[in-house]
PyMOL commands that place a pseudoatom at each C-alpha (Angstrom):
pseudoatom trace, name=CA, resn=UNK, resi=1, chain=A, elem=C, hetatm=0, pos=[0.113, 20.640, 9.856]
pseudoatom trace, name=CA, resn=UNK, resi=2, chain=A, elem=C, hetatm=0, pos=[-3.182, 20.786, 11.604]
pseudoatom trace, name=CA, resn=UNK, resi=3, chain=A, elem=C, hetatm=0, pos=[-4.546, 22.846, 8.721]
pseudoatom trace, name=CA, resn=UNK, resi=4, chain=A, elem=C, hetatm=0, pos=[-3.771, 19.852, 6.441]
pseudoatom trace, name=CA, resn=UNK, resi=5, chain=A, elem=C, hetatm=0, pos=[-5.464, 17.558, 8.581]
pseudoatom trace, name=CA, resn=UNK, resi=6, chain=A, elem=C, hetatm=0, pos=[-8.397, 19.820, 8.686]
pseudoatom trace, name=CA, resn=UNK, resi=7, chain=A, elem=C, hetatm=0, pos=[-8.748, 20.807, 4.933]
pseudoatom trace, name=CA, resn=UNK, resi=8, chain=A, elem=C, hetatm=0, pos=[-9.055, 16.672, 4.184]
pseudoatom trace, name=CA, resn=UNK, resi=9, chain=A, elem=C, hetatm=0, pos=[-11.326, 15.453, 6.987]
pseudoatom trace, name=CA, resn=UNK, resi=10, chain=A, elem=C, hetatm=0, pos=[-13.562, 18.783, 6.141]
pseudoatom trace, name=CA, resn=UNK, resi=11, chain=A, elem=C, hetatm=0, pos=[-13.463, 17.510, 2.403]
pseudoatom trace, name=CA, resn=UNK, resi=12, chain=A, elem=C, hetatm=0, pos=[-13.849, 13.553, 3.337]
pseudoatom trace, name=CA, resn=UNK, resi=13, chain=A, elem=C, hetatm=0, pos=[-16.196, 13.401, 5.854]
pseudoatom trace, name=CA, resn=UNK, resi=14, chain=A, elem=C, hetatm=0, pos=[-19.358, 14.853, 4.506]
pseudoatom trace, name=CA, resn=UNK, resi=15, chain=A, elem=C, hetatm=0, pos=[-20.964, 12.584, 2.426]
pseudoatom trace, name=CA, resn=UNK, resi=16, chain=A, elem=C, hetatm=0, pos=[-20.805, 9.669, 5.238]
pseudoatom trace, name=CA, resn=UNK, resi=17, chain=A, elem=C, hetatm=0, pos=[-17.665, 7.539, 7.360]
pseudoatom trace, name=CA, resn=UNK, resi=18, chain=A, elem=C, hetatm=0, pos=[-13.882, 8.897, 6.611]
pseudoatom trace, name=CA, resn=UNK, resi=19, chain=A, elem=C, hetatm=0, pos=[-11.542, 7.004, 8.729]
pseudoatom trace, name=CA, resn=UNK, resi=20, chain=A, elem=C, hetatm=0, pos=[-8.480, 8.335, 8.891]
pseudoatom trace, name=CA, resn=UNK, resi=21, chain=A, elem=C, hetatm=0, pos=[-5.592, 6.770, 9.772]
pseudoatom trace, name=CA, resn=UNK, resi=22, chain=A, elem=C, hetatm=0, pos=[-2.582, 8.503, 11.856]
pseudoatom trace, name=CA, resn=UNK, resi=23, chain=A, elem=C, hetatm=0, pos=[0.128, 5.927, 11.346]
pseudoatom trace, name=CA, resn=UNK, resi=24, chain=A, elem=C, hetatm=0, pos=[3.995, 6.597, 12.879]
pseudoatom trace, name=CA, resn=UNK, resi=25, chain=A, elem=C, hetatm=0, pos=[6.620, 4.805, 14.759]
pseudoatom trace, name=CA, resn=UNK, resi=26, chain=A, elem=C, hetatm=0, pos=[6.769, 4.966, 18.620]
pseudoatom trace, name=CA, resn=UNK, resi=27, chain=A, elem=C, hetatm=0, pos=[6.930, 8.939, 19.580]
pseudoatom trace, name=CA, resn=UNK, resi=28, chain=A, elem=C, hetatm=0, pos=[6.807, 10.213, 16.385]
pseudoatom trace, name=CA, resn=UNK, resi=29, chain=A, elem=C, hetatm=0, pos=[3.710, 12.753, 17.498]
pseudoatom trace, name=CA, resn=UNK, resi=30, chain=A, elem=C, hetatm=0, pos=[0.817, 10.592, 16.746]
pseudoatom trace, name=CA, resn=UNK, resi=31, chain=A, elem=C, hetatm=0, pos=[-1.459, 11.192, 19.996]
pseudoatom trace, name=CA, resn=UNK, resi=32, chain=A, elem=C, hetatm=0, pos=[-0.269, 14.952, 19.973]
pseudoatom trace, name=CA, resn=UNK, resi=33, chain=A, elem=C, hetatm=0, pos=[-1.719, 15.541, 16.628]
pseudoatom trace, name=CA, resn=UNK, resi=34, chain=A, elem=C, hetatm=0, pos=[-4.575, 13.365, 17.393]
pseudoatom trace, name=CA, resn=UNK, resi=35, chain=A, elem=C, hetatm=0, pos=[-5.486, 15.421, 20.442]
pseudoatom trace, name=CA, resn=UNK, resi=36, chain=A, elem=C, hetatm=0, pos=[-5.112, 18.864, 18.423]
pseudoatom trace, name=CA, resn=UNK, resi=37, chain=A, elem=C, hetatm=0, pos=[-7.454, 17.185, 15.942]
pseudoatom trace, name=CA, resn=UNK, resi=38, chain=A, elem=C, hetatm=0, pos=[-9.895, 16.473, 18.813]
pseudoatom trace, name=CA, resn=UNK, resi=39, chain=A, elem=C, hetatm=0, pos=[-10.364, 20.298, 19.645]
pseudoatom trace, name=CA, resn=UNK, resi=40, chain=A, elem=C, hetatm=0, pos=[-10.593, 21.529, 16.264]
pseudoatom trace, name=CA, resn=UNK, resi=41, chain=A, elem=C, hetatm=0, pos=[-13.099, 18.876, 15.581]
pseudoatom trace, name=CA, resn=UNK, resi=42, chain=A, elem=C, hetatm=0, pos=[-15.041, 19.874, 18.272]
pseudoatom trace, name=CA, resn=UNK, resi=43, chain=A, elem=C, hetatm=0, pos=[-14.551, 23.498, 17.830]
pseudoatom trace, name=CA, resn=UNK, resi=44, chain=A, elem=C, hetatm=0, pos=[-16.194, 22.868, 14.276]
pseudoatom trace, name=CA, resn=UNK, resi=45, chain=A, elem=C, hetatm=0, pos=[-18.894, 21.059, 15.432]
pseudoatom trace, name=CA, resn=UNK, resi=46, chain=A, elem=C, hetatm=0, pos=[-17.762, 17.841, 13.264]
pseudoatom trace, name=CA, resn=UNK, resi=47, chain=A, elem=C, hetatm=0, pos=[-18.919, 14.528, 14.000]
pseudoatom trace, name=CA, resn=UNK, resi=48, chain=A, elem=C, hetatm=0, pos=[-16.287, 12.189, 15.421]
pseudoatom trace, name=CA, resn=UNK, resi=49, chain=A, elem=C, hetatm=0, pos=[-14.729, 9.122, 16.662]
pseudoatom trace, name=CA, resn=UNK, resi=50, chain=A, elem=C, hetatm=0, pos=[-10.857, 8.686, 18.139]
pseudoatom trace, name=CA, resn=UNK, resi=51, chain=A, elem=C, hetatm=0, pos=[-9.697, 5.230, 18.757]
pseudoatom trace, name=CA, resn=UNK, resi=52, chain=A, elem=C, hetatm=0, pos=[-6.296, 4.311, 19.672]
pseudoatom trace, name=CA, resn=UNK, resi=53, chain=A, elem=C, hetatm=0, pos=[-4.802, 1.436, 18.395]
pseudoatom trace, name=CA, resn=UNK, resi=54, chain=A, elem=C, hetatm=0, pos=[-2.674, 0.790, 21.701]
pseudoatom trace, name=CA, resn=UNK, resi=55, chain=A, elem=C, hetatm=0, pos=[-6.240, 0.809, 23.901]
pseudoatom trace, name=CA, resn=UNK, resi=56, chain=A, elem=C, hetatm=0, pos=[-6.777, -2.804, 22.078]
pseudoatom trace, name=CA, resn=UNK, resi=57, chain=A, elem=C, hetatm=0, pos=[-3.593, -4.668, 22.776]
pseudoatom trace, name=CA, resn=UNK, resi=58, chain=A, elem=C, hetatm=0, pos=[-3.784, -8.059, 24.488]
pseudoatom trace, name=CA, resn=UNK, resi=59, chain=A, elem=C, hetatm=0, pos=[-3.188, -9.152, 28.184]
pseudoatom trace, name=CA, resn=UNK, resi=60, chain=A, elem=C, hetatm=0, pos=[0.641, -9.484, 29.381]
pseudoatom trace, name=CA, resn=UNK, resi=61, chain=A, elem=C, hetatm=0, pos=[0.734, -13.076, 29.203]
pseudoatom trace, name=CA, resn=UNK, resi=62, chain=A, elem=C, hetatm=0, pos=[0.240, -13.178, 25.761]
pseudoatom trace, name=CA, resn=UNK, resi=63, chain=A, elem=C, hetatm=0, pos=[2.556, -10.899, 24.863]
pseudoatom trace, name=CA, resn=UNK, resi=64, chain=A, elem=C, hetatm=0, pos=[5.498, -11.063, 26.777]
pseudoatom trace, name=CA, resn=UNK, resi=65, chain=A, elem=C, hetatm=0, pos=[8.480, -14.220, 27.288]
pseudoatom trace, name=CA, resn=UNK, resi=66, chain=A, elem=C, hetatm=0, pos=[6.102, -16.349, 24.987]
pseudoatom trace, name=CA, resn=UNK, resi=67, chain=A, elem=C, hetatm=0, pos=[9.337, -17.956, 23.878]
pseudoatom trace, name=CA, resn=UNK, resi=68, chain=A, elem=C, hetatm=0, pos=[9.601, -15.594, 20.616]
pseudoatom trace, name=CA, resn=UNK, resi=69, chain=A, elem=C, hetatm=0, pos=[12.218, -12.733, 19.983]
pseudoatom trace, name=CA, resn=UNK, resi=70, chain=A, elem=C, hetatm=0, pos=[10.767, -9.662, 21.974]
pseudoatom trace, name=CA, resn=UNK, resi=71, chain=A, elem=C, hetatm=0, pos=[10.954, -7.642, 18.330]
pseudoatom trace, name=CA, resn=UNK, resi=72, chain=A, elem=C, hetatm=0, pos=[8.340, -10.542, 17.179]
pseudoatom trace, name=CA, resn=UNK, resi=73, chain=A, elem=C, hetatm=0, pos=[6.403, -10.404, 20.303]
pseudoatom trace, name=CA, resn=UNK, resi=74, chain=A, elem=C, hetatm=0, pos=[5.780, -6.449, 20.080]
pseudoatom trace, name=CA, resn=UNK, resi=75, chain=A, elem=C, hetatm=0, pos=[5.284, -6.612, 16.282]
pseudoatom trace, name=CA, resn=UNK, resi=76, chain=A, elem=C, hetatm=0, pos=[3.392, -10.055, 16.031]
pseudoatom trace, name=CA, resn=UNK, resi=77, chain=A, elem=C, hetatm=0, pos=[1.490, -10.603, 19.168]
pseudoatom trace, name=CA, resn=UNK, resi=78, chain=A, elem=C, hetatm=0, pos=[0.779, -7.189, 20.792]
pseudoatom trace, name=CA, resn=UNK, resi=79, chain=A, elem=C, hetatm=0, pos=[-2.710, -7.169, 19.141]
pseudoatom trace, name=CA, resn=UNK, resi=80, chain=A, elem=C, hetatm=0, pos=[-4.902, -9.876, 17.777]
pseudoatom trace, name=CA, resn=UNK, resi=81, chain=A, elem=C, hetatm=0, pos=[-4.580, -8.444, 14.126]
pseudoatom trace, name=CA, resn=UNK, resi=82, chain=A, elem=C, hetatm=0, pos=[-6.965, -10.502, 12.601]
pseudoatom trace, name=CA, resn=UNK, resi=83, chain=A, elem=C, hetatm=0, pos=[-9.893, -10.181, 15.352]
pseudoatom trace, name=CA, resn=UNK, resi=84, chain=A, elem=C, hetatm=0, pos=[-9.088, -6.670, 15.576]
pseudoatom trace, name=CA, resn=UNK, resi=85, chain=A, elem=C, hetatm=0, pos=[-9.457, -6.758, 10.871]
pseudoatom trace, name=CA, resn=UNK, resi=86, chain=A, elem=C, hetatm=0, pos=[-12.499, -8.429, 11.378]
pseudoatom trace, name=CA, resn=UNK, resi=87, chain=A, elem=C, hetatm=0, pos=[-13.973, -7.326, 14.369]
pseudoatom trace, name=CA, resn=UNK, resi=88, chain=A, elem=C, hetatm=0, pos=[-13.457, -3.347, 14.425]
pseudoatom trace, name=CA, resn=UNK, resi=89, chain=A, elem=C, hetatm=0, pos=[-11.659, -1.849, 11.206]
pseudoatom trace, name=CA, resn=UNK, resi=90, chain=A, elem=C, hetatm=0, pos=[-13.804, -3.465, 8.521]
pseudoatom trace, name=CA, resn=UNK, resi=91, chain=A, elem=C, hetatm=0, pos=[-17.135, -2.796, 10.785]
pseudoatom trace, name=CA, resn=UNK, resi=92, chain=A, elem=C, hetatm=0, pos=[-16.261, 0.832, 10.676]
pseudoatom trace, name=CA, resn=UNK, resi=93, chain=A, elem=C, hetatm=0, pos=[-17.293, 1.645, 7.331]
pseudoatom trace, name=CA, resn=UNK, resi=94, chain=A, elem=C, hetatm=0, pos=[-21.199, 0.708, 7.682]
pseudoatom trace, name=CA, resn=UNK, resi=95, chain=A, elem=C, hetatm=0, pos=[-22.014, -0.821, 11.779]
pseudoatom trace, name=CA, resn=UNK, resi=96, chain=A, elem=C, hetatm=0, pos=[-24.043, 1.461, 13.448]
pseudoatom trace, name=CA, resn=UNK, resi=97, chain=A, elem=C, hetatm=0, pos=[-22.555, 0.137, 16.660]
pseudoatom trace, name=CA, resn=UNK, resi=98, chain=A, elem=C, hetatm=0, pos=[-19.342, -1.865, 17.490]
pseudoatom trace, name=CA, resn=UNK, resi=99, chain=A, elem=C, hetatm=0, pos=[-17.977, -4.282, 20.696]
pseudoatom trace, name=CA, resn=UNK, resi=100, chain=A, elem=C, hetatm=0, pos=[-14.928, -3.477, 21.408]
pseudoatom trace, name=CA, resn=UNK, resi=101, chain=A, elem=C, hetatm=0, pos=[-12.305, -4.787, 24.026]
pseudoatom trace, name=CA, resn=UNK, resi=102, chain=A, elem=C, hetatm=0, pos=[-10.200, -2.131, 25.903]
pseudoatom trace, name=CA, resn=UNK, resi=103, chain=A, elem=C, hetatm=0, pos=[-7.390, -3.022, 27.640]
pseudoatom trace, name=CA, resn=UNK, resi=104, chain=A, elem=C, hetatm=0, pos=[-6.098, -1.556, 31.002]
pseudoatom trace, name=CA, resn=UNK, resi=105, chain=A, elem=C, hetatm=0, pos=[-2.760, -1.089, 31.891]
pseudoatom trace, name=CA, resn=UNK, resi=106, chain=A, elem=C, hetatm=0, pos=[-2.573, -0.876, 35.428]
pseudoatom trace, name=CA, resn=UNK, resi=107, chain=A, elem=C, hetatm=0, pos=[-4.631, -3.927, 35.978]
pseudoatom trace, name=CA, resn=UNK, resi=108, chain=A, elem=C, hetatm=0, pos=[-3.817, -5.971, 33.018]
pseudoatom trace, name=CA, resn=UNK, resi=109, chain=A, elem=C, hetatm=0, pos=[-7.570, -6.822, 31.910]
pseudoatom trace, name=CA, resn=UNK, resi=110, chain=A, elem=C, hetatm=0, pos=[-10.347, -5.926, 29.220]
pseudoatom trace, name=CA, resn=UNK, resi=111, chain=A, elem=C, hetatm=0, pos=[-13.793, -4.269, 29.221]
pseudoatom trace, name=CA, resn=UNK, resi=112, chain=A, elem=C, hetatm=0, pos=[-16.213, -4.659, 26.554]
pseudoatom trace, name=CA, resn=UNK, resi=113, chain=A, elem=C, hetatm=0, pos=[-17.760, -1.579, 25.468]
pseudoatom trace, name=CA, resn=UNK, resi=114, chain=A, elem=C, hetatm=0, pos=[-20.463, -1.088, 22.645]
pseudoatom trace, name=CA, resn=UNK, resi=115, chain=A, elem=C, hetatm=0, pos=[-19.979, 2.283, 21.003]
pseudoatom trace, name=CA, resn=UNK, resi=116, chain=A, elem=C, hetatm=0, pos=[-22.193, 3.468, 18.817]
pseudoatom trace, name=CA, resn=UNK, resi=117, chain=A, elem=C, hetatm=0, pos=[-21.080, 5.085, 15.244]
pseudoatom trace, name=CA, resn=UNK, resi=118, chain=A, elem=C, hetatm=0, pos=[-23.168, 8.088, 13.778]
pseudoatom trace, name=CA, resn=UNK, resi=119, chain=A, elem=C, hetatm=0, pos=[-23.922, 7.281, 9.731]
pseudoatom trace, name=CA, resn=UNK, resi=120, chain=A, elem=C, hetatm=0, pos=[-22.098, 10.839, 8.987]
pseudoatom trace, name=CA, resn=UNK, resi=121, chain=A, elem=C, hetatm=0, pos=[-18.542, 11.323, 10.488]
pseudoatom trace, name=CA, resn=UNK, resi=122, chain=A, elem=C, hetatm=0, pos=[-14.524, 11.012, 10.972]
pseudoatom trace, name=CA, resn=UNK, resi=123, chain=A, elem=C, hetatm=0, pos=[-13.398, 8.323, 12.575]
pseudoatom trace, name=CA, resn=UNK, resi=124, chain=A, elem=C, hetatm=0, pos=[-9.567, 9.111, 13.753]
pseudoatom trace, name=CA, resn=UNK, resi=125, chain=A, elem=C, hetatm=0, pos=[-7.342, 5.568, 14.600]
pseudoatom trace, name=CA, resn=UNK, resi=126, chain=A, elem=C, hetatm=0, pos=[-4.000, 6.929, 16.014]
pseudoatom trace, name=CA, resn=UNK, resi=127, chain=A, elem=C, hetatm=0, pos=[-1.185, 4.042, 16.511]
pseudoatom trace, name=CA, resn=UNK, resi=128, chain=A, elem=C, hetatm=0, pos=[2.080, 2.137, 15.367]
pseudoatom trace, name=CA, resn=UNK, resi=129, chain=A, elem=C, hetatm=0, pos=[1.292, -0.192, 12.457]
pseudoatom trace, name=CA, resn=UNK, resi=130, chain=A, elem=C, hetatm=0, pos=[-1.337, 0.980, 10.929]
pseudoatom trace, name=CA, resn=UNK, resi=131, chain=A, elem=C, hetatm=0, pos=[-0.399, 0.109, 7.567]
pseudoatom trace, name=CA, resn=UNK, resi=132, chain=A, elem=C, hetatm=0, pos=[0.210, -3.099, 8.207]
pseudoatom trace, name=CA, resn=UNK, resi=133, chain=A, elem=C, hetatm=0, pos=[-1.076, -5.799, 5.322]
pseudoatom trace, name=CA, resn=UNK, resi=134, chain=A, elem=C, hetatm=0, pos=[-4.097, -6.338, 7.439]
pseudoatom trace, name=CA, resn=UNK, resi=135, chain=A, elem=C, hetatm=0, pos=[-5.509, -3.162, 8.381]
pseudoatom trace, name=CA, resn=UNK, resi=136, chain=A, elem=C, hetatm=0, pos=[-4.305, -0.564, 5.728]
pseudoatom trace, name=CA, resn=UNK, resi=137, chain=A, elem=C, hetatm=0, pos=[-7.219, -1.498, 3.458]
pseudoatom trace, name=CA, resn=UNK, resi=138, chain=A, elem=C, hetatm=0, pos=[-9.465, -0.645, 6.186]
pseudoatom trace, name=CA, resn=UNK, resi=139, chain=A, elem=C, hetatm=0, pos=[-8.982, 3.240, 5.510]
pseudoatom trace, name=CA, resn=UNK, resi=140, chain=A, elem=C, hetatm=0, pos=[-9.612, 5.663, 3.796]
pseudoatom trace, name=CA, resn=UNK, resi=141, chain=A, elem=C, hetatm=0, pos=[-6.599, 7.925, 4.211]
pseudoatom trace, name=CA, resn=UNK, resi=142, chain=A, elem=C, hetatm=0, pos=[-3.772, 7.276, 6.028]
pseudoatom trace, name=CA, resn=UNK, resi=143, chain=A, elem=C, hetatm=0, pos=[-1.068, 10.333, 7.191]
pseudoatom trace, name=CA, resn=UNK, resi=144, chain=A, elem=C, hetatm=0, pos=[2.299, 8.949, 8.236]
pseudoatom trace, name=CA, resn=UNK, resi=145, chain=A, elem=C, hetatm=0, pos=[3.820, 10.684, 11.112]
pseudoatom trace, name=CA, resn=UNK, resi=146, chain=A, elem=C, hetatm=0, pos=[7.792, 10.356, 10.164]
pseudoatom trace, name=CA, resn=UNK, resi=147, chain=A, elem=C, hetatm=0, pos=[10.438, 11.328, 12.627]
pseudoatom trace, name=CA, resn=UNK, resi=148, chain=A, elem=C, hetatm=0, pos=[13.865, 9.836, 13.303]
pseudoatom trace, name=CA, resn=UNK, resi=149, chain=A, elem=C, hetatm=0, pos=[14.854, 7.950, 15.749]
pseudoatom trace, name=CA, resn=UNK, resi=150, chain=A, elem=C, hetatm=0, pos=[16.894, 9.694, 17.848]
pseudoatom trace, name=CA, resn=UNK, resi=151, chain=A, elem=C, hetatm=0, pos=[14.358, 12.778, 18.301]
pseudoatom trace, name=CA, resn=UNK, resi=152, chain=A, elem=C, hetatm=0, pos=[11.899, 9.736, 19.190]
pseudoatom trace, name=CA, resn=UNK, resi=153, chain=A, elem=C, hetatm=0, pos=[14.451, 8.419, 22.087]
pseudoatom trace, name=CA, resn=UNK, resi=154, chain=A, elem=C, hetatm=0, pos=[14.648, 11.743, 23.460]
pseudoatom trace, name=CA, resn=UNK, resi=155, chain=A, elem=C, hetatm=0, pos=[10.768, 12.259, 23.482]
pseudoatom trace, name=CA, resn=UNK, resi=156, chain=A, elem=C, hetatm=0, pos=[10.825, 8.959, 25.856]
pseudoatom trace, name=CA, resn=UNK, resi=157, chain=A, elem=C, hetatm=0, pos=[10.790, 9.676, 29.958]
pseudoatom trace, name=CA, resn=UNK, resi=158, chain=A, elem=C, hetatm=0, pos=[13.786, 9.118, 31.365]
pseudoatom trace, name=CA, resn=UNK, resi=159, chain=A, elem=C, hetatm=0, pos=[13.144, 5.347, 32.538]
pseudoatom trace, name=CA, resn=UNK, resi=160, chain=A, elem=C, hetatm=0, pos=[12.767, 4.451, 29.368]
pseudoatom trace, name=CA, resn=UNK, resi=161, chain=A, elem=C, hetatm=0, pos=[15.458, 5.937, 27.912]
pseudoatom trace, name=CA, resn=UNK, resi=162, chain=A, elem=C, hetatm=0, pos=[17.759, 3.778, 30.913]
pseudoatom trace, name=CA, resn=UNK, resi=163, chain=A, elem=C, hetatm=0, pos=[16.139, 0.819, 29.814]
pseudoatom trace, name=CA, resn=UNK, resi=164, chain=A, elem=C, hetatm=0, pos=[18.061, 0.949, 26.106]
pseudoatom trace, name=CA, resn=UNK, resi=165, chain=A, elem=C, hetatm=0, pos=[18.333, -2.668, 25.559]
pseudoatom trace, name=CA, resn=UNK, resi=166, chain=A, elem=C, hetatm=0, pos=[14.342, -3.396, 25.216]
pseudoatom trace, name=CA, resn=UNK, resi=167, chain=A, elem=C, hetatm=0, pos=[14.054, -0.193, 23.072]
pseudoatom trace, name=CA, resn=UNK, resi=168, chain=A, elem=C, hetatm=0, pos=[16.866, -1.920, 20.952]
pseudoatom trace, name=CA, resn=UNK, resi=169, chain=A, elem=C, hetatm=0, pos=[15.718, -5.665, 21.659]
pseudoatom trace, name=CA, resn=UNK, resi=170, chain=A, elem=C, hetatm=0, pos=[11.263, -5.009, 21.333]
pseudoatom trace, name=CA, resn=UNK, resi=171, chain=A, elem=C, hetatm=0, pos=[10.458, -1.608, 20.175]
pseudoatom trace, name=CA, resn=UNK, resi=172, chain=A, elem=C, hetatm=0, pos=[13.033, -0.841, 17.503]
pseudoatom trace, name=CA, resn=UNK, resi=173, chain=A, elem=C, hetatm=0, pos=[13.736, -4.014, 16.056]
pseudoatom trace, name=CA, resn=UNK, resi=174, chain=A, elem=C, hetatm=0, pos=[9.893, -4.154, 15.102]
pseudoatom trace, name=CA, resn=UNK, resi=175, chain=A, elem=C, hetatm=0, pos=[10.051, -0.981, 14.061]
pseudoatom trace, name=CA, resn=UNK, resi=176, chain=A, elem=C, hetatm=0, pos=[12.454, -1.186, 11.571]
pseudoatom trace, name=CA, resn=UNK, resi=177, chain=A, elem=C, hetatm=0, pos=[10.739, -4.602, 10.525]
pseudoatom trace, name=CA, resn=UNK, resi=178, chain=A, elem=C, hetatm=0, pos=[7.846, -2.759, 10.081]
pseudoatom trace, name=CA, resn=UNK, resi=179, chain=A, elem=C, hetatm=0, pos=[9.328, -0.321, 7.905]
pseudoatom trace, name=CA, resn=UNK, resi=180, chain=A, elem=C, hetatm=0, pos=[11.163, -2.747, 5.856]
pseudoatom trace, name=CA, resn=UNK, resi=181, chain=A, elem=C, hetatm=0, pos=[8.483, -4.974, 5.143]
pseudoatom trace, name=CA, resn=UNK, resi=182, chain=A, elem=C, hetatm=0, pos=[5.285, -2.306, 4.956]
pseudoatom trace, name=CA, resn=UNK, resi=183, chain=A, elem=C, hetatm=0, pos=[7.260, 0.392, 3.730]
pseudoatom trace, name=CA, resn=UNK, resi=184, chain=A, elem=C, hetatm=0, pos=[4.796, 2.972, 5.461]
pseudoatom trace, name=CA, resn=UNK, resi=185, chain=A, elem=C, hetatm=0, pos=[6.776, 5.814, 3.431]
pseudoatom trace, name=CA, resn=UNK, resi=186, chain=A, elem=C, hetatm=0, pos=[5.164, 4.440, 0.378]
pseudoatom trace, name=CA, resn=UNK, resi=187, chain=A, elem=C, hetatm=0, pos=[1.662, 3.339, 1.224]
pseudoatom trace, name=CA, resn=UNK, resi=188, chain=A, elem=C, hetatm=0, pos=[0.703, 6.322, 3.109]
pseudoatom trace, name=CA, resn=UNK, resi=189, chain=A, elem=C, hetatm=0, pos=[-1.110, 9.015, 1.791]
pseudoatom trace, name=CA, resn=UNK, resi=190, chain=A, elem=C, hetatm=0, pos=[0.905, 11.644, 3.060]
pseudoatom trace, name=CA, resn=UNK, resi=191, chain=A, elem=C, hetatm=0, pos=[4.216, 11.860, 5.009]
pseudoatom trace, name=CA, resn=UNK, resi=192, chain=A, elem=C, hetatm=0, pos=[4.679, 14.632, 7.552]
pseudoatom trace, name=CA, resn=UNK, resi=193, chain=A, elem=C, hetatm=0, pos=[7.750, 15.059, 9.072]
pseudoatom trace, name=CA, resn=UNK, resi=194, chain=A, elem=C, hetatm=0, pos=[7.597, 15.479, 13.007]
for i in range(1, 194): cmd.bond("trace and resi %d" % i, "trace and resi %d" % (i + 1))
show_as sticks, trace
zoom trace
């Protein structure tokens, strides 16, 4: 699989930006891939850039009992999908430098952080919904990590897998939304099962 990755970026990325996409539902091997890619990047001495989609999400507030289905709150309010269009996909291609918000978990707030892009390189964006209307024009290639569902629940730690009914109620409902709607099977560029 990594070879794969490898063969396209080293093919892509030479003759300026390739942003690559690493689309897949929740556990389906996205950052595990991603961090493999990271070594062999830097073990080749190739120019890069990792962002992860979930690094961008918005504050708790917005995104949790806001009144809407949880499914709709994960899927639909999680990020700021046209900001984050406007403001950080579609400057990848050319910006030489980028502001972008990351959020923090553990204390539920954002720092601003310019980071600057180098004219020649890959630019890895690991995450769920990648291929969403908004974004999936924004790349160049996307891979689509697929894996069913119940090897994804048993990749979860065990809290989460005792906490079934907001897997069900948030994460899986938007999910299969997502997959109904997008069809990420389709659109990507590639489909490798995990």
């Amino acid at each position: 699989m990594l070879h794969t990755f490898m063969q396209i970026i080293e093919e892509k990325h030479s003759s300026g930006r390739f942003i690559l996409g690493i689309d897949g539902l929740g556990r389906a091997g996205k950052t595990t891939i991603t961090e493999k890619l990271r070594e062999e990047l830097t073990r080749k001495q190739i120019p890069f850039h990792i962002f992860h989609i979930d690094d961008h999400i918005v504050g708790r507030e917005k995104r949790y009992n806001t009144g809407h289905e949880q499914w709709f709150e994960y899927y639909h309010l999680q990020w700021e999908v046209e900001s984050l269009a406007n403001n950080f996909l579609k400057k990848l291609r050319s910006a030489e430098q980028i502001t972008l918000s990351f959020y923090d978990k553990e204390t539920d707030t954002h720092t601003v952080r310019e980071i600057k892009l180098t004219p020649t390189c890959c630019i890895i964006i690991e995450g769920v919904f990648l291929q969403r209307k908004e974004w999936r024009e924004c790349f160049d290639y996307v891979v689509y990590m697929d894996s069913p569902q119940q090897a994804r629940f048993l990749r979860e730690d065990t809290q989460t897998q005792q906490n079934i009914d907001k897997l069900q109620e948030r994460y899986w409902k938007a999910e299969n939304y997502y997959v109904e709607t997008e069809k990420p099977h389709e659109q990507a560029d590639i489909v490798l099962k995990s």
